[in-house]
C-alpha positions, 0 to 999 in steps of 0.5 A: 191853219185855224179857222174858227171854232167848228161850227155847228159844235158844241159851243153853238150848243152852248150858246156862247156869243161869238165875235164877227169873226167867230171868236168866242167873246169873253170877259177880262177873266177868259169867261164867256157868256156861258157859266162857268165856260171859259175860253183861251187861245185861238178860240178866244183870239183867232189864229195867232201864235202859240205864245200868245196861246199858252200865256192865256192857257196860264192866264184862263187857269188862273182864272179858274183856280181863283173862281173854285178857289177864291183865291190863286196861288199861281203867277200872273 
C-alpha cells in the first residue's frame, strides 16, 4: 500500500510542506508550496482510491492548462 511520498526524495529537496500525515499541502488549485509544483492523488491525499486519483489527476491538469494557458478548455 501507500505509505507516504519517499522520504528523503525529491520533494524534501524541494521543500514542499507536508501535512502531519506526510501528504503534500496544497491550494484549492493542487499547487503546493512549491512554484509551479503541483500535486494530485495519493500524494496529496494519502492511500485512497484510484477514482478519487484520476479525478484529481484531471482536476490538477486543468489547473496546469489554466496557469500556462490562461484559460482552459478541459471539463471540470
Amino acid at each position: 500500500g501507500f505509505a507516504g511520498v519517499t522520504r528523503p526524495g525529491l520533494i524534501e529537496k524541494l521543500g514542499a510542506r507536508l501535512d502531519a500525515r506526510g501528504n503534500i499541502i496544497t491550494n484549492e488549485h493542487y499547487e503546493s508550496s512549491v512554484e509551479n509544483v503541483f500535486v494530485a492523488g495519493d500524494a496529496r491525499r494519502g492511500a485512497s482510491l484510484i477514482v478519487w486519483a484520476i479525478a484529481e489527476g484531471r482536476r490538477a491538469a486543468r489547473a496546469i492548462d489554466e496557469r500556462l494557458m490562461g484559460a482552459s478548455l478541459l471539463p471540470h
